[in-house]
C-alpha positions as CSV (number, residue, x, y, z in Angstrom):
1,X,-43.6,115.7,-63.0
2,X,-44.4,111.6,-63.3
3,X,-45.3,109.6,-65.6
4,X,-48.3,109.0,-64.2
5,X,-51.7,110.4,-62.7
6,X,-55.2,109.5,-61.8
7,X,-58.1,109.4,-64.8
8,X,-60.6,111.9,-63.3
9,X,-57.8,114.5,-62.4
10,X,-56.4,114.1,-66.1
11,X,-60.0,114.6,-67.3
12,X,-60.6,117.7,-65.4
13,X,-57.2,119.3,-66.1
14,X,-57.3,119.1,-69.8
15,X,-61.3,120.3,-69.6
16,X,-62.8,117.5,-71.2
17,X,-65.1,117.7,-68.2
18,X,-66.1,120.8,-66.4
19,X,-65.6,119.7,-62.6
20,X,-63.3,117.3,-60.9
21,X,-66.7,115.5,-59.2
22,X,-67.9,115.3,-62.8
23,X,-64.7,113.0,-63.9
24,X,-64.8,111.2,-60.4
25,X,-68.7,110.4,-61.0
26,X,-68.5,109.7,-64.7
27,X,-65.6,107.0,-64.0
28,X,-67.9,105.6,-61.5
29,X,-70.8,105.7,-63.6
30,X,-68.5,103.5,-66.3
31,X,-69.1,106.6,-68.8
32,X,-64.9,106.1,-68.9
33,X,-62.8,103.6,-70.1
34,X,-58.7,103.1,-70.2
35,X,-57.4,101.1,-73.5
36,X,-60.7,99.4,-73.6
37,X,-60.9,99.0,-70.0
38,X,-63.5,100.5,-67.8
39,X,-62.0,103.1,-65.4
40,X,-62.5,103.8,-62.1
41,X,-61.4,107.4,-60.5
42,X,-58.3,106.7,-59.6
43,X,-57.2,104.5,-62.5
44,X,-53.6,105.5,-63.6
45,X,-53.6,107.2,-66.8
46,X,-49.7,107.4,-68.8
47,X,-48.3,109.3,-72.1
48,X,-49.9,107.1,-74.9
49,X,-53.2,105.7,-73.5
50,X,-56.3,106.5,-75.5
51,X,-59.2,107.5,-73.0
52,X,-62.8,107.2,-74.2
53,X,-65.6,109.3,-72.4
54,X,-69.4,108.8,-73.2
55,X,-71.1,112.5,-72.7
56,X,-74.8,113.4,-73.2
57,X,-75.1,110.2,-76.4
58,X,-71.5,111.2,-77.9
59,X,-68.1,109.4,-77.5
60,X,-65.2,111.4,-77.1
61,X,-61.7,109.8,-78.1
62,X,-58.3,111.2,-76.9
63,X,-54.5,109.6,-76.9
64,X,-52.7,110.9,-73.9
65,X,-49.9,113.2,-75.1
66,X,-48.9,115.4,-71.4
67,X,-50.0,114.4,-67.7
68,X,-50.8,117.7,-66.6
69,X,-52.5,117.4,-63.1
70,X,-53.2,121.4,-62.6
71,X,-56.5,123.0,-64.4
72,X,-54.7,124.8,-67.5
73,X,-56.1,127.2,-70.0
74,X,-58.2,125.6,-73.3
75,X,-54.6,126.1,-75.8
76,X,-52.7,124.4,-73.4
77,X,-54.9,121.6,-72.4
78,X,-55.5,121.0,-76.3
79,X,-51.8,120.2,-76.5
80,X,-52.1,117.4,-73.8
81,X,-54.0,115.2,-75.8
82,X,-54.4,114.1,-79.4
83,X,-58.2,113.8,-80.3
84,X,-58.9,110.6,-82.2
85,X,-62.9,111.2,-81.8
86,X,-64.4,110.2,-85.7
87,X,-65.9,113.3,-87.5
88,X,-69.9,114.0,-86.7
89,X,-72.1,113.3,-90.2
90,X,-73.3,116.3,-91.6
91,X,-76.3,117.7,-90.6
92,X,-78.7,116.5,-93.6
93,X,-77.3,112.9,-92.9
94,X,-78.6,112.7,-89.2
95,X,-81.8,111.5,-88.4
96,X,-85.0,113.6,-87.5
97,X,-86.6,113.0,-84.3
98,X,-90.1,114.5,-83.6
99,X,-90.4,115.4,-79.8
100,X,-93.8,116.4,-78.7
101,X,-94.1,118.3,-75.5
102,X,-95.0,116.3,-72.6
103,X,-98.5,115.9,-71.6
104,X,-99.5,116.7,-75.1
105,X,-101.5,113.7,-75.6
106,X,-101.6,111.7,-78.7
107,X,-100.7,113.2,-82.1
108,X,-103.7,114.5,-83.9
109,X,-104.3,113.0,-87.5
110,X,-102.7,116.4,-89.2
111,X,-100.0,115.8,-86.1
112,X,-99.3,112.6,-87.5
113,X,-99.4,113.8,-91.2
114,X,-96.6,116.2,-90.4
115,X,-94.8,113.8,-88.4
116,X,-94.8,111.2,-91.3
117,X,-93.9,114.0,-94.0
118,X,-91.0,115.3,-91.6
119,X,-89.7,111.3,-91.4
120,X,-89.7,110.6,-95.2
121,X,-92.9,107.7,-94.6
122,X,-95.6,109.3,-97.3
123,X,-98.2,106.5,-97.5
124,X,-100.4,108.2,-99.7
């Protein structure tokens, strides 16, 4: 085994993403960064680097523990990493967003009503 391996083939192995074209186009994308350093695909990775990895809005933060460079079952990939991503606030802590369907058109005054109840704004 070395002591080191490409970024995207890490990523993949340990299942943070789901495909190896993922990892390749997410490093490309800049979505990936090395030690504060943005990553490209094949970006050596070692045992102690702390790899950050922006998915759908979230940040995920893992320290290197294992180079694997074979797909491995979830208990074992968990073991190649340590994951130093910060706790998500609880659920009453995050803030509401109203989506309205698309093609909707503008809120209706009892729309809006709602909307500004739901956000906390009561201007009555």
């Amino acid at each position: 085994m070395s002591d080191t391996g490409r970024v995207d083939s890490w990523l993949w192995a340990v299942r943070i993403l789901k495909t190896r074209s993922a990892a390749t186009a997410a490093s490309k994308a800049g979505h990936v960064t090395v030690n504060d350093e943005r990553a490209k695909p094949a970006q050596t990775v070692r045992v102690g680097d702390v790899v950050r990895v922006r998915l759908d809005g979230e940040e995920r933060i893992v320290q290197v523990s294992r180079l694997i460079a074979k797909r491995v079952g979830a208990p074992v990939a968990a073991e190649c990493y340590v994951d130093l991503t910060p706790p998500k606030p609880p659920k009453e802590e995050r803030v509401l967003t109203v989506v309205r369907d698309r093609g909707a058109g503008r809120p209706t005054k009892r729309d809006r009503r709602v909307i500004e109840r739901l956000m906390g704004e009561n201007r009555d």
